[in-house]
N, C-alpha and C positions, 0 to 999 in steps of 0.2 A: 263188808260181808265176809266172815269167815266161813269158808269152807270144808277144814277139817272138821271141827267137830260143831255138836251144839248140845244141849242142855234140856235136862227134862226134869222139873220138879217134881216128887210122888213122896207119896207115905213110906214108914219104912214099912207097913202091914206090905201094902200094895206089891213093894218092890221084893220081899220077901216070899210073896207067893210066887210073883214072877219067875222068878232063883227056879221055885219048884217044877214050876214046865218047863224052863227053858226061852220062854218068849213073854212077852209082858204087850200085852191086849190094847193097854190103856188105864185110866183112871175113869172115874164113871161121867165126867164132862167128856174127856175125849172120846170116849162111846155115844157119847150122845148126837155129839158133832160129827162124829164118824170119820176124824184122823187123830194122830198120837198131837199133841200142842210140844212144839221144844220152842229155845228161846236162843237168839245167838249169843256169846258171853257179854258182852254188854247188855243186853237185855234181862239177864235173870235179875235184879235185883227190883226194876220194874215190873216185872209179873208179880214175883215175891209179895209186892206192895199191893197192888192192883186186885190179887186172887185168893195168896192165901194171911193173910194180918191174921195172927193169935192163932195160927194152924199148928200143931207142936207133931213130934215126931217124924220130919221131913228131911228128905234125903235130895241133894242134886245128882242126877247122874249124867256124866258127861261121855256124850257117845259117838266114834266114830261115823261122821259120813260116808266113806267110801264104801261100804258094803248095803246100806242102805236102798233098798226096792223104794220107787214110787214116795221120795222126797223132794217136795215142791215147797218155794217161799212162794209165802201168800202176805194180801194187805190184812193188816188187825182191822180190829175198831180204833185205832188210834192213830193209823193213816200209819204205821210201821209197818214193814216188811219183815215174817217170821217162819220158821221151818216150821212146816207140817209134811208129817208121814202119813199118807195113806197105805198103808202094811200094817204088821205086825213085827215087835221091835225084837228079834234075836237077842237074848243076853250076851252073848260074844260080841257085839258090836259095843260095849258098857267097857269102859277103859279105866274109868273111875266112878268111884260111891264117895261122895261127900256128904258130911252131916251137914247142915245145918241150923246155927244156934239161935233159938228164939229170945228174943229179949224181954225184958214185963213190959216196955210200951205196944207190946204184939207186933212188930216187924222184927225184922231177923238179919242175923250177922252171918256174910261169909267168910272164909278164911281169904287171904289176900291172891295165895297161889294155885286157887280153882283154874 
């Protein structure tokens, strides 16, 4: 389990409006479920697969835990253990914006030093 940081898959629309207020809400499943979904680094590539296949314009954002309000690991549906934020995400806790690249099989490549 890492604890410094974890990982949040979103659009680049999404995360662009986020930019504009300063805080990022969610995407329209994590509103529904009523916490933010991040994934620890070993895990994004399995969400990736699982959630978004053939999603294009997707950014990962890797976001410090330590300033984090009301961050709990919870069970998936896959019997994993994963961060969910019940808050809303401050963009200063965002350390990094990675792209990334969709392939034509519709799964997607990260770069190696996420």
């Amino acid at each position: 389990m890492d604890l410094e940081f974890v990982y949040k898959i979103c659009s680049k629309s999404e995360w662009s409006s986020a930019k504009k207020k300063g805080q990022f809400k969610g995407s329209e499943m994590d509103l529904k479920d009523g916490f933010i979904h991040f994934s620890e680094r070993n895990q994004v590539q399995g969400t990736l697969n699982k959630f978004f296949i053939y999603k294009k314009n997707l950014l990962l954002l890797k976001v410090k835990t330590i300033g984090l309000k009301s961050l709990i690991w919870e069970q998936g549906s896959d019997g994993n253990m994963f961060p969910h934020l019940y808050s809303k995400l401050d963009i200063s806790d965002v350390v990094d914006e990675i792209d990334i690249t969709l392939k034509n099989d519709g799964t997607h490549e990260l770069p190696d030093n996420y």
